[in-house]
PyMOL Python script that loads the backbone (N, CA, C, O; Angstrom):
from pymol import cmd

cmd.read_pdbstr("""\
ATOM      1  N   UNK A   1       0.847  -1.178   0.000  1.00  0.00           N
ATOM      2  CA  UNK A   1       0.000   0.000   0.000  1.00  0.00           C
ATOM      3  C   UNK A   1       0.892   1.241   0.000  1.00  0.00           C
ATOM      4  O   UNK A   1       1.850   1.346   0.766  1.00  0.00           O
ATOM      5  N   UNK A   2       0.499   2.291  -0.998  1.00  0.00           N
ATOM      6  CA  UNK A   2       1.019   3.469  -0.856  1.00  0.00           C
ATOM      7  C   UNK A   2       0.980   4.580  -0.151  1.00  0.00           C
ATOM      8  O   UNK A   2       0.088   5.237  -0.688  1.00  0.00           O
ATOM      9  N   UNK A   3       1.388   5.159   0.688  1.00  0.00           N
ATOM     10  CA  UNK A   3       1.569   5.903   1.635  1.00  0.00           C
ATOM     11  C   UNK A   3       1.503   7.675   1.304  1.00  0.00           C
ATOM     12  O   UNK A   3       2.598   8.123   1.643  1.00  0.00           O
ATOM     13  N   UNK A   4       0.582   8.834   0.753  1.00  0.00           N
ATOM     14  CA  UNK A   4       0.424   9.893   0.744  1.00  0.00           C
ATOM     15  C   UNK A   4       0.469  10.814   1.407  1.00  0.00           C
ATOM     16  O   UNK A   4      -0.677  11.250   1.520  1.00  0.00           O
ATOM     17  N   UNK A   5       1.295  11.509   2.043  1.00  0.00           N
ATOM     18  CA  UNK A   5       0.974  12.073   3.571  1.00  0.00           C
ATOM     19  C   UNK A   5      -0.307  13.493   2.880  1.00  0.00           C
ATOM     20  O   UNK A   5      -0.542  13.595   1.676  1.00  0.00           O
ATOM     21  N   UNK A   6      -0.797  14.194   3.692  1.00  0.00           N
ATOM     22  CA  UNK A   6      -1.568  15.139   3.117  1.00  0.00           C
ATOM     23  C   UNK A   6      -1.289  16.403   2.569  1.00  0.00           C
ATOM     24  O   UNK A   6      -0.469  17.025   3.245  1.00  0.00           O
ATOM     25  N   UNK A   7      -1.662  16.941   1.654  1.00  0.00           N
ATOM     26  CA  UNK A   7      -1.285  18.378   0.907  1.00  0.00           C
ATOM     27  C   UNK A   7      -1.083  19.070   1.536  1.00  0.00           C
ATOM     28  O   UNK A   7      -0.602  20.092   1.048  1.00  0.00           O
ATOM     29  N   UNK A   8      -1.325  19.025   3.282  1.00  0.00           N
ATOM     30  CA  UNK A   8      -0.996  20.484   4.164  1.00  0.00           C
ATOM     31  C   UNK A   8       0.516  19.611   4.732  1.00  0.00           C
ATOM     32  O   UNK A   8       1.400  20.260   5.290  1.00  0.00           O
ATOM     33  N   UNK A   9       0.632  18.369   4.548  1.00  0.00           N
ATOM     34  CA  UNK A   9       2.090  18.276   5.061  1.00  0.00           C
ATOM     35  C   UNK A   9       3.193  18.127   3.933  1.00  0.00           C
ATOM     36  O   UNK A   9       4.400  18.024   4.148  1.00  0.00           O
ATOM     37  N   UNK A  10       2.828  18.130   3.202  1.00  0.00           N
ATOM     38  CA  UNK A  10       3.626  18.332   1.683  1.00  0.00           C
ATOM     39  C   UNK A  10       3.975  20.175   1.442  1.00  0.00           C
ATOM     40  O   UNK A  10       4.995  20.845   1.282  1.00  0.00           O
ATOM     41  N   UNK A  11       2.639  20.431   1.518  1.00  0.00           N
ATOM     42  CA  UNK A  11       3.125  22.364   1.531  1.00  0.00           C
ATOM     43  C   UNK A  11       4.073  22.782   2.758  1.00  0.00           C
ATOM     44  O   UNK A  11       5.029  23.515   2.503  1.00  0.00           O
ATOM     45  N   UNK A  12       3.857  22.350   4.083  1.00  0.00           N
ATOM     46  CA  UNK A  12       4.431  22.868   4.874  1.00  0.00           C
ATOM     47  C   UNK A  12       6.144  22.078   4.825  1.00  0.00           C
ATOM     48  O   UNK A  12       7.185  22.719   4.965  1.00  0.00           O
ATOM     49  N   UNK A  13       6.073  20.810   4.628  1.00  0.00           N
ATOM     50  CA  UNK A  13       7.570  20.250   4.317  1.00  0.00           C
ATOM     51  C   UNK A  13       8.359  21.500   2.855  1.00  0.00           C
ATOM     52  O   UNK A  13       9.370  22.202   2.861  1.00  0.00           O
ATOM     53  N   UNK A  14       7.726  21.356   2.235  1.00  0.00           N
ATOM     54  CA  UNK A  14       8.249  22.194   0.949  1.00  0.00           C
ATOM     55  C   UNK A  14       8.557  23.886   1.680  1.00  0.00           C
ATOM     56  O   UNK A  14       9.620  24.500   1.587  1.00  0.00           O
ATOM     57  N   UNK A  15       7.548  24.267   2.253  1.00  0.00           N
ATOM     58  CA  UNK A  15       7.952  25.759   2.704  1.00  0.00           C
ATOM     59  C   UNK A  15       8.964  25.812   3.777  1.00  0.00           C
ATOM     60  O   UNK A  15       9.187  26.911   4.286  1.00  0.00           O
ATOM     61  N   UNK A  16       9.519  24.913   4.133  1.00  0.00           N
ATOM     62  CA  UNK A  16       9.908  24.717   5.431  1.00  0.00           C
ATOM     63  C   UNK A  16      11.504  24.975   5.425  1.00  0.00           C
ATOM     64  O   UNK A  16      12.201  25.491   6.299  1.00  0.00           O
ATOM     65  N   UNK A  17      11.973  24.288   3.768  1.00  0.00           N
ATOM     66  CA  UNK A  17      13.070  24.469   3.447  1.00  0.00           C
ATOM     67  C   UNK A  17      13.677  22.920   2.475  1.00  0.00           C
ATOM     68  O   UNK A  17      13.127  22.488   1.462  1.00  0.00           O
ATOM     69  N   UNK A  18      14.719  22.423   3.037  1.00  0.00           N
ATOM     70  CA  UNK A  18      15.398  21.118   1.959  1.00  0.00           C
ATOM     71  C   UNK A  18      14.153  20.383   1.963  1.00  0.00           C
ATOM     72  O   UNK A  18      13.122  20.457   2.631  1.00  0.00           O
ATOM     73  N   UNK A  19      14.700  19.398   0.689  1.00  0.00           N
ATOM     74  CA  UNK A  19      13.879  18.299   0.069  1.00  0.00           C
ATOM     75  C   UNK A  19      14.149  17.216   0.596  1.00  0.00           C
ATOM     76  O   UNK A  19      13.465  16.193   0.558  1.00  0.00           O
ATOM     77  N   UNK A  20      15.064  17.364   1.067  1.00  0.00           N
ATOM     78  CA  UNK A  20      16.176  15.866   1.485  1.00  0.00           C
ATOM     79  C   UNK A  20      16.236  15.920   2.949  1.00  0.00           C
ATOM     80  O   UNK A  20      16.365  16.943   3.621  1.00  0.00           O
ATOM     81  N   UNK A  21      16.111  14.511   3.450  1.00  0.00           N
ATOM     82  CA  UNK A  21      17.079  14.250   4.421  1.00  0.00           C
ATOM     83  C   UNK A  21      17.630  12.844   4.331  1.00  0.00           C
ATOM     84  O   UNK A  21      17.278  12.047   3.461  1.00  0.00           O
ATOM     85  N   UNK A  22      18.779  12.511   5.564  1.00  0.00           N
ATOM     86  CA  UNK A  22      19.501  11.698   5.216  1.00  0.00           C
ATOM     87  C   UNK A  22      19.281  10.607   6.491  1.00  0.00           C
ATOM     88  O   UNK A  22      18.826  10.992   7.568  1.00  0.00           O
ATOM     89  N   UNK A  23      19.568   9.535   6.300  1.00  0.00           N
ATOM     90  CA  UNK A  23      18.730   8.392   7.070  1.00  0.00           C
ATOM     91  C   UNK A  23      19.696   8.492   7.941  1.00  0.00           C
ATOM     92  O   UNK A  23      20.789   8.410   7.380  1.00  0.00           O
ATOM     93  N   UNK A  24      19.808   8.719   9.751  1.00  0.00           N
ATOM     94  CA  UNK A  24      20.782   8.721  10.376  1.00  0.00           C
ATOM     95  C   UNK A  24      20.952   6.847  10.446  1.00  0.00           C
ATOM     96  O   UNK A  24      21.393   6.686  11.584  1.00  0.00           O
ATOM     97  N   UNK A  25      20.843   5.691   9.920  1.00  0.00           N
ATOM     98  CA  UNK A  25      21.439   4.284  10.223  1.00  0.00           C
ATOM     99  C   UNK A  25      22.290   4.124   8.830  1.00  0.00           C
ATOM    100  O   UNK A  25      23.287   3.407   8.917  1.00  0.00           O
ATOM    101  N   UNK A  26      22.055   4.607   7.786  1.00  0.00           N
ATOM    102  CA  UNK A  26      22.922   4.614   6.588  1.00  0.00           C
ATOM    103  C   UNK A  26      23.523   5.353   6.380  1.00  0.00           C
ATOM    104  O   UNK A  26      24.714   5.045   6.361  1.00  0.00           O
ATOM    105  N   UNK A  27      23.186   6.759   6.092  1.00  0.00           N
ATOM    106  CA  UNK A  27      23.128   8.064   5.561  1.00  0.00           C
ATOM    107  C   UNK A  27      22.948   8.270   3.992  1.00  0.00           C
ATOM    108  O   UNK A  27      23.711   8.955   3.310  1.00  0.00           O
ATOM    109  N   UNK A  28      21.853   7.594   3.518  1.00  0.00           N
ATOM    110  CA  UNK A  28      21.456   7.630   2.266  1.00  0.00           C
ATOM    111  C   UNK A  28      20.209   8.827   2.486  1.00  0.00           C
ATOM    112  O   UNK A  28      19.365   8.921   3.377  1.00  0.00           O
ATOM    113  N   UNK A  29      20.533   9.889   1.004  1.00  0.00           N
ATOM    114  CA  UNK A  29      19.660  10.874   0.859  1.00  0.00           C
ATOM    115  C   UNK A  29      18.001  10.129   0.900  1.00  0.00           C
ATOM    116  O   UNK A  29      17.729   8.999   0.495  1.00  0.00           O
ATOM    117  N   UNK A  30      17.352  10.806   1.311  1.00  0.00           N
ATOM    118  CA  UNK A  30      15.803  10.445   1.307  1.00  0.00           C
ATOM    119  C   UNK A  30      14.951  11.565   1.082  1.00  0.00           C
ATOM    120  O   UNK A  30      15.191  12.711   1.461  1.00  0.00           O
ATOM    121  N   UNK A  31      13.733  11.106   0.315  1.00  0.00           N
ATOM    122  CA  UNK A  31      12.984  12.815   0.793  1.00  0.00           C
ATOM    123  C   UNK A  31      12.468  12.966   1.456  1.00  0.00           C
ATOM    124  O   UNK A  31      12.010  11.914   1.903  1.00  0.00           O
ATOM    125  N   UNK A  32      12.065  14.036   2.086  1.00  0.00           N
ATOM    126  CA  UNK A  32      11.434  14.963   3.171  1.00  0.00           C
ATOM    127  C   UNK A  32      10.564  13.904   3.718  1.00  0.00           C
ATOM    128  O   UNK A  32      10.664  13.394   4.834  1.00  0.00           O
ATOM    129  N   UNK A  33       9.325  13.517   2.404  1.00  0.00           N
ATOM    130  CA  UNK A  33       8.419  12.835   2.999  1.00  0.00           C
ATOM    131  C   UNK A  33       8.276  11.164   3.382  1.00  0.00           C
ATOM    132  O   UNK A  33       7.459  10.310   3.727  1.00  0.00           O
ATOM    133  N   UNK A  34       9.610  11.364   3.070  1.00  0.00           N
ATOM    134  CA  UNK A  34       9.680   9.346   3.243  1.00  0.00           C
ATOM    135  C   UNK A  34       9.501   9.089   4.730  1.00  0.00           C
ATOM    136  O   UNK A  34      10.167   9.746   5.530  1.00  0.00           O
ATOM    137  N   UNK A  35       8.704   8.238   5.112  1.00  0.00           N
ATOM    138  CA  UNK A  35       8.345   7.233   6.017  1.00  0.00           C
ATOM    139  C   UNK A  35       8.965   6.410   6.400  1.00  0.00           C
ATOM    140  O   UNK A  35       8.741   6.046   7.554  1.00  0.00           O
ATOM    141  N   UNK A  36      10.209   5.616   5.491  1.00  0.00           N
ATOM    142  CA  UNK A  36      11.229   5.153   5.677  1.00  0.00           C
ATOM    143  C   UNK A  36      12.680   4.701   4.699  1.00  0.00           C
ATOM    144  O   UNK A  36      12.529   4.736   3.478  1.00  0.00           O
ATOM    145  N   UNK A  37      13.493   4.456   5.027  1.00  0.00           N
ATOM    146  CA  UNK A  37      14.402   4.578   4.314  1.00  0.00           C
ATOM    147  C   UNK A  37      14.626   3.634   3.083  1.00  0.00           C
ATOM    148  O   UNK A  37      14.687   2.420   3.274  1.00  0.00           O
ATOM    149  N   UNK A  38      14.735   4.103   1.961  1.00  0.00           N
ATOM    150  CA  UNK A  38      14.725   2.912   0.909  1.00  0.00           C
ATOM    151  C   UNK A  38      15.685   1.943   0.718  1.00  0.00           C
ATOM    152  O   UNK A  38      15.531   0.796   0.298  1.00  0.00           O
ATOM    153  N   UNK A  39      16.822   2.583   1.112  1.00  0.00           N
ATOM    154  CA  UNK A  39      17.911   1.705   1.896  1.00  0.00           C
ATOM    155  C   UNK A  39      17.967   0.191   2.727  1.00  0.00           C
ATOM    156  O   UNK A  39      18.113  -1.027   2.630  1.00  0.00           O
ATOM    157  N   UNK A  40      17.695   1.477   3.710  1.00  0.00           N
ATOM    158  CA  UNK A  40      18.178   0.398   4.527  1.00  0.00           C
ATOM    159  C   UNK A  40      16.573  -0.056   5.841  1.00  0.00           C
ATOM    160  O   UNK A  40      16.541  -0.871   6.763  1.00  0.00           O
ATOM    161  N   UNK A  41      15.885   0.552   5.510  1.00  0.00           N
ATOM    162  CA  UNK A  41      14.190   0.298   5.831  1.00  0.00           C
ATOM    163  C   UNK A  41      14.148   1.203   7.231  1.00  0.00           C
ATOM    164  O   UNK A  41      13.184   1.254   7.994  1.00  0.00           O
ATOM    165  N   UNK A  42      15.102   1.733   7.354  1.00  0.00           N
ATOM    166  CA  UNK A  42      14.828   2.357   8.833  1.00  0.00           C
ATOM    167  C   UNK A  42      14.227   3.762   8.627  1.00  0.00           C
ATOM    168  O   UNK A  42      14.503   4.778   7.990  1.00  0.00           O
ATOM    169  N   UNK A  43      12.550   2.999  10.117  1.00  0.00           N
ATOM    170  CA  UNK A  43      11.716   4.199  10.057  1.00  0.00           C
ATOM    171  C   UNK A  43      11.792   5.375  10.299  1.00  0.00           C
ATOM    172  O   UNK A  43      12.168   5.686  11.428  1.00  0.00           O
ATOM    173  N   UNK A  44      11.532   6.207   9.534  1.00  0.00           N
ATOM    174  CA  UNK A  44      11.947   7.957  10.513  1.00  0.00           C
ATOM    175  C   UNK A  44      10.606   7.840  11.382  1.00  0.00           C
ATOM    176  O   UNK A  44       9.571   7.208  11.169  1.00  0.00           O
ATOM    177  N   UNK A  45      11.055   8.810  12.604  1.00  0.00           N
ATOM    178  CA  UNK A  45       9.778   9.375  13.276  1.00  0.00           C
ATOM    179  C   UNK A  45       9.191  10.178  12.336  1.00  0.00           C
ATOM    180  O   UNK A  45       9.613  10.484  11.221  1.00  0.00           O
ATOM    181  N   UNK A  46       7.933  10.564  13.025  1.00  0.00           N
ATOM    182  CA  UNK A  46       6.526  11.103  12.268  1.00  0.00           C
ATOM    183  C   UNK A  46       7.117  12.792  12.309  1.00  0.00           C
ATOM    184  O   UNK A  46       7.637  13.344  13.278  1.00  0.00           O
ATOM    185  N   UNK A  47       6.858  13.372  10.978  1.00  0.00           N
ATOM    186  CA  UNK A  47       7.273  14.863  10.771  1.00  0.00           C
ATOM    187  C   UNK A  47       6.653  15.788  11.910  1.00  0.00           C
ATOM    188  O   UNK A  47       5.767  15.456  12.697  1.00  0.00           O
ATOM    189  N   UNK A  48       7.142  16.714  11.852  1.00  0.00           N
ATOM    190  CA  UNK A  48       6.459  17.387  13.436  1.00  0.00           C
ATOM    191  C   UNK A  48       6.386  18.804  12.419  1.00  0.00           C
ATOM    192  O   UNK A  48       7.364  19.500  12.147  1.00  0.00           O
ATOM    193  N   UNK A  49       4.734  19.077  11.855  1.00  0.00           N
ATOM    194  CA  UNK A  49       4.652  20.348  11.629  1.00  0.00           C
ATOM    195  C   UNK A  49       5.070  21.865  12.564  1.00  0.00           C
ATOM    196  O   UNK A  49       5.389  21.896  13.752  1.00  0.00           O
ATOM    197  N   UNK A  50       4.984  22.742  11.864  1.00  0.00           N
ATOM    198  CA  UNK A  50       5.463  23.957  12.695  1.00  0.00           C
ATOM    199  C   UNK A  50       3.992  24.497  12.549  1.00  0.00           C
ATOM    200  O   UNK A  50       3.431  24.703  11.473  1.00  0.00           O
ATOM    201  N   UNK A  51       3.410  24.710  13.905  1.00  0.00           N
ATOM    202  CA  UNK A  51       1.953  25.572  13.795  1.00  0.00           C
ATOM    203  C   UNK A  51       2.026  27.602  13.452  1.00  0.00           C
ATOM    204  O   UNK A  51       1.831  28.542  14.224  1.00  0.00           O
ATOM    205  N   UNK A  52       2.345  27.571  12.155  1.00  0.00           N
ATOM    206  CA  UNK A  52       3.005  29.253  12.507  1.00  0.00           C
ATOM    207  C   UNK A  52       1.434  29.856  11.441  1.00  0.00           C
ATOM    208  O   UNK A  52       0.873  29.409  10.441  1.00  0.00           O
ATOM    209  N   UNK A  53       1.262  30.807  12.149  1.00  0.00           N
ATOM    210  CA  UNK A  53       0.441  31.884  11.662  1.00  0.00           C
ATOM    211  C   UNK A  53       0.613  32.982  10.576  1.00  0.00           C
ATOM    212  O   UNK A  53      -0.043  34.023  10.534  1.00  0.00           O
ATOM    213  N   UNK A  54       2.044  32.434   9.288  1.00  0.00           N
ATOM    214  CA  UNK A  54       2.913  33.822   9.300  1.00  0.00           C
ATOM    215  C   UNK A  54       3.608  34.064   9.646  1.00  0.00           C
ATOM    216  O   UNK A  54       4.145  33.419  10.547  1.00  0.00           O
ATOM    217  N   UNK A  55       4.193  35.436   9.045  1.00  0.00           N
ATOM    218  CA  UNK A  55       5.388  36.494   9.569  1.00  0.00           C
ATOM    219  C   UNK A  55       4.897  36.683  11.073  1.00  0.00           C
ATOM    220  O   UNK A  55       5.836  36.615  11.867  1.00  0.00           O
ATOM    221  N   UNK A  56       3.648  36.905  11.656  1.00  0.00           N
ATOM    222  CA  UNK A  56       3.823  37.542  12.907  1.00  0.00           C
ATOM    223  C   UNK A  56       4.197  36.335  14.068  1.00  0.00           C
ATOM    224  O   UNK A  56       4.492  36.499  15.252  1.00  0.00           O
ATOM    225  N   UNK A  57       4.092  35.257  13.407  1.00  0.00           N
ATOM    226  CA  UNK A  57       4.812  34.281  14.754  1.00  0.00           C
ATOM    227  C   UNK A  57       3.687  32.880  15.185  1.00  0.00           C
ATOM    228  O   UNK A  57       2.479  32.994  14.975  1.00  0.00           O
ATOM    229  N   UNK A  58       4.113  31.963  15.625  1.00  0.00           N
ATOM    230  CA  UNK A  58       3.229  31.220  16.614  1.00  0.00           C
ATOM    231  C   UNK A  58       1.384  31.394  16.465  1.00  0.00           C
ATOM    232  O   UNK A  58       0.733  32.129  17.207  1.00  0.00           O
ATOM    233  N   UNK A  59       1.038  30.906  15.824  1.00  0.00           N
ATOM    234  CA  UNK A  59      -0.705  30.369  15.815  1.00  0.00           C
ATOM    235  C   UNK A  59      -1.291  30.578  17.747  1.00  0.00           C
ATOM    236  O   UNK A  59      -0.959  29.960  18.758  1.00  0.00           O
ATOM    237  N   UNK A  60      -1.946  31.360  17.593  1.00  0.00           N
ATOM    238  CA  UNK A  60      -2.728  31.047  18.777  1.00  0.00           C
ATOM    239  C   UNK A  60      -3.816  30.038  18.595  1.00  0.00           C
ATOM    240  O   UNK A  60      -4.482  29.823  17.583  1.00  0.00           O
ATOM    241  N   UNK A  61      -3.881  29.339  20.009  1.00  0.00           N
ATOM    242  CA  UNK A  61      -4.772  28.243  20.311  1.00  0.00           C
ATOM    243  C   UNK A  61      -6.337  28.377  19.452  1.00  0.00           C
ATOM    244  O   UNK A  61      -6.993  29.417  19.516  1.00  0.00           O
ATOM    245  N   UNK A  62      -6.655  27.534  18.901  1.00  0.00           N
ATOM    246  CA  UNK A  62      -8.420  27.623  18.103  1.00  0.00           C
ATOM    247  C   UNK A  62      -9.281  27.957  20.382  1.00  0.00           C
ATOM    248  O   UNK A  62      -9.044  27.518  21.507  1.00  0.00           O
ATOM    249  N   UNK A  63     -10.203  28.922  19.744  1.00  0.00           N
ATOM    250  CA  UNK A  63     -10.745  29.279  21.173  1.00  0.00           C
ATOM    251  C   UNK A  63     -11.558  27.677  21.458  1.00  0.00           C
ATOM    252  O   UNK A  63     -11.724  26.740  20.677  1.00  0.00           O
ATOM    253  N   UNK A  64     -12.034  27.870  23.182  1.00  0.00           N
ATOM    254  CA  UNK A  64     -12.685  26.720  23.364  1.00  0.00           C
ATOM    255  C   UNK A  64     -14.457  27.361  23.835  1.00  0.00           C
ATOM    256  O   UNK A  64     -15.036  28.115  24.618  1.00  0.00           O
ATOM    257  N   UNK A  65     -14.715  26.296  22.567  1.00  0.00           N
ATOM    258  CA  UNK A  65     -16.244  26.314  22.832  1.00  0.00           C
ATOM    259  C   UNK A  65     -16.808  26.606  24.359  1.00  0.00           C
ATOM    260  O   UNK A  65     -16.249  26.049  25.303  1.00  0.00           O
ATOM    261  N   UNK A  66     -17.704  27.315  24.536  1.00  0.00           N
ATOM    262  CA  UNK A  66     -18.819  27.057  26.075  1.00  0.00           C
ATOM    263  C   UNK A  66     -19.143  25.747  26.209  1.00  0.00           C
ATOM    264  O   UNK A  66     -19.731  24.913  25.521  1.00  0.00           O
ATOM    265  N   UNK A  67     -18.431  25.786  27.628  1.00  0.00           N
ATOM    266  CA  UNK A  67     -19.478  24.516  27.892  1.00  0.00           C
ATOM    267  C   UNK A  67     -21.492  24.550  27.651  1.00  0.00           C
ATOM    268  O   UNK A  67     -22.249  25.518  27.722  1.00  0.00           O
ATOM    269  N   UNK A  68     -21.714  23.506  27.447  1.00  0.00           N
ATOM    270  CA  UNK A  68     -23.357  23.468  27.177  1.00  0.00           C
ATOM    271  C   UNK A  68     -24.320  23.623  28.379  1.00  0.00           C
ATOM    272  O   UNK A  68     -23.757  23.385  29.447  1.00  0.00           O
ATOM    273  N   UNK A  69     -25.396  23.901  28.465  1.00  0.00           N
ATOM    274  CA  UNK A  69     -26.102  23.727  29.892  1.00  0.00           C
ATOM    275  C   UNK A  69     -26.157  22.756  30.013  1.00  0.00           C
ATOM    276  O   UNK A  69     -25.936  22.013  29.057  1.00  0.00           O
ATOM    277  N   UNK A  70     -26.577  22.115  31.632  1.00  0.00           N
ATOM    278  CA  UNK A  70     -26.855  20.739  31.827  1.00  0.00           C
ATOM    279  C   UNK A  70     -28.096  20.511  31.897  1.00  0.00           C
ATOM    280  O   UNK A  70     -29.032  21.238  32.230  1.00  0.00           O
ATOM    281  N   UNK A  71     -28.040  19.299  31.514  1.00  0.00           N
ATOM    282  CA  UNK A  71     -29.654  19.109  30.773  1.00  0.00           C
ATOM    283  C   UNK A  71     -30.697  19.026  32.249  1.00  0.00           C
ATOM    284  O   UNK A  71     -30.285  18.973  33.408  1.00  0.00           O
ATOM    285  N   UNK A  72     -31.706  19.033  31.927  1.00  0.00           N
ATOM    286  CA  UNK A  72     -32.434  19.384  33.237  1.00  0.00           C
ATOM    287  C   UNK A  72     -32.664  17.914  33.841  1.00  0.00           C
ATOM    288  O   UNK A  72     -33.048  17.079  33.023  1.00  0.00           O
ATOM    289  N   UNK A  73     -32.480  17.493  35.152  1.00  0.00           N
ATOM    290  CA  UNK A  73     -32.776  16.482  35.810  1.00  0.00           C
ATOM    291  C   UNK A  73     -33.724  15.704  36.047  1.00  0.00           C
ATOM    292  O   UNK A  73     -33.694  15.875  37.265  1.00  0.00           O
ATOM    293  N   UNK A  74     -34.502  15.026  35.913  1.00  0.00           N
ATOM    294  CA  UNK A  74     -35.856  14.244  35.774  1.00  0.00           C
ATOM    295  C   UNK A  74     -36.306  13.977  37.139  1.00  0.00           C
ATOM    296  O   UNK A  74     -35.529  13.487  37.959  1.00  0.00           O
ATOM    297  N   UNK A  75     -37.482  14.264  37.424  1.00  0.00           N
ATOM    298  CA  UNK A  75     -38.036  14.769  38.676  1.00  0.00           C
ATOM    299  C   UNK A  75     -38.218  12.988  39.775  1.00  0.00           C
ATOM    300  O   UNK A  75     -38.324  11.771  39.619  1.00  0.00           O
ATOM    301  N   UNK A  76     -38.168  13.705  40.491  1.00  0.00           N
ATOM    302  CA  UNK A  76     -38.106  12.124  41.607  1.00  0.00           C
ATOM    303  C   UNK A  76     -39.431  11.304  41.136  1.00  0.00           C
ATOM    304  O   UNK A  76     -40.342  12.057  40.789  1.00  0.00           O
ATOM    305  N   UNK A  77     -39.776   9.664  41.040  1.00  0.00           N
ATOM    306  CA  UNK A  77     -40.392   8.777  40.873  1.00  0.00           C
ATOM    307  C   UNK A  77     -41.488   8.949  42.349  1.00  0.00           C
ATOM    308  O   UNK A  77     -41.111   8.672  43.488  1.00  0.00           O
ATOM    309  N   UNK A  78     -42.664   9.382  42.053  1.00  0.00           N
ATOM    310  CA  UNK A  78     -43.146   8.745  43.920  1.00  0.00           C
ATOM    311  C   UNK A  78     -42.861   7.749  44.376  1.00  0.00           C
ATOM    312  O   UNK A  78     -42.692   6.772  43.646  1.00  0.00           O
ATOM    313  N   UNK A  79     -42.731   7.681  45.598  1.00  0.00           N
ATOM    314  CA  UNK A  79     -42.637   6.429  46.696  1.00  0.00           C
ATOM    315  C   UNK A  79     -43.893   5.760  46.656  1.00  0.00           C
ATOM    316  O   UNK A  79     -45.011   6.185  46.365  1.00  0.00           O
ATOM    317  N   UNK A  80     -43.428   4.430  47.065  1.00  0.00           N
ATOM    318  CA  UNK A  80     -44.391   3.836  47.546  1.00  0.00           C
ATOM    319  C   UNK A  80     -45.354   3.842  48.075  1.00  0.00           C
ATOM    320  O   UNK A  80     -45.145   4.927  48.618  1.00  0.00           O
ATOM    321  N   UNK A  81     -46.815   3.425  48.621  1.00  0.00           N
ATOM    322  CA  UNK A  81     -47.472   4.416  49.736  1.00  0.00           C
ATOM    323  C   UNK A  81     -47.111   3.505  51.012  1.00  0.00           C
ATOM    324  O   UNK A  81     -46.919   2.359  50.603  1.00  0.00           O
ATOM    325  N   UNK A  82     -46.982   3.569  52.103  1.00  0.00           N
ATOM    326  CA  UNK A  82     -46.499   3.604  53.483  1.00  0.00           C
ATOM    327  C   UNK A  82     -47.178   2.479  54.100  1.00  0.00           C
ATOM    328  O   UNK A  82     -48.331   2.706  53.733  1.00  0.00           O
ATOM    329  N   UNK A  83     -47.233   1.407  54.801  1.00  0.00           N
ATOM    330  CA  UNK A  83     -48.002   1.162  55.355  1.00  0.00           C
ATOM    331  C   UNK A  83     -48.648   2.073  56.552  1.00  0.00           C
ATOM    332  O   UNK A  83     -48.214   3.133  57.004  1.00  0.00           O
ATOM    333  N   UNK A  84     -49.769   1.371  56.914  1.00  0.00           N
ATOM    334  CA  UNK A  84     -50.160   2.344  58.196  1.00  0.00           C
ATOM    335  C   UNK A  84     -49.656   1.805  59.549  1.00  0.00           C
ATOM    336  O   UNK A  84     -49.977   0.676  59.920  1.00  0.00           O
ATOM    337  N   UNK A  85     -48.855   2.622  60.297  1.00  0.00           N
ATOM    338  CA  UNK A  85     -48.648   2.272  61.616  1.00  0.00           C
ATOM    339  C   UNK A  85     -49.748   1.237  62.374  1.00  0.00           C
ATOM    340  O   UNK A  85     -50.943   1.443  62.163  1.00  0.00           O
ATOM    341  N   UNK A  86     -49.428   0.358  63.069  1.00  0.00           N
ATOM    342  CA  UNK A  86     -50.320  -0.284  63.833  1.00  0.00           C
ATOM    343  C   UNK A  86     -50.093   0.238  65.519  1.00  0.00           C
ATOM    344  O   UNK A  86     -50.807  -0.223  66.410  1.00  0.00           O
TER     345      UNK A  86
END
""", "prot")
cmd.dss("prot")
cmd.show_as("cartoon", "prot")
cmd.util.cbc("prot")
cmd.orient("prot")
């Protein structure tokens, strides 16, 4: 099976800078997006995007939703009825 990583990790590998890297167990050139080495099969770790916003720096956090209300509680079941004291 063939392995595609996605168009936002292909753009950001490409903007990022080299095409290449080199397998630290061989040191055979590889590209950016290889998964593993054609060489010598050794896996790279998983690419670690850069979250940047731009020239002005660092992506701030996506905001966090409100929590929801809590749903309303369902009212007590009656009791039993009692016997009568003797």
């Amino acid at each position: 099976m063939c392995y595609r990583p996605p168009q936002a990790e292909i753009a950001a590998a490409e903007a990022a800078g080299p095409k290449m890297k080199d397998c630290p167990e061989c040191g055979a050139s590889q590209p950016l997006t290889a998964k593993a080495c054609s060489e010598c099969g050794y896996k790279f770790p998983p690419m670690k995007l850069n979250k940047t916003a731009g020239p002005g720096g660092p992506a701030s956090p996506a905001p966090k939703a409100p929590d929801a209300p809590a749903a309303p509680s369902a009212p007590n079941p009656p009791s039993a009825p009692k016997p009568p004291l003797s």
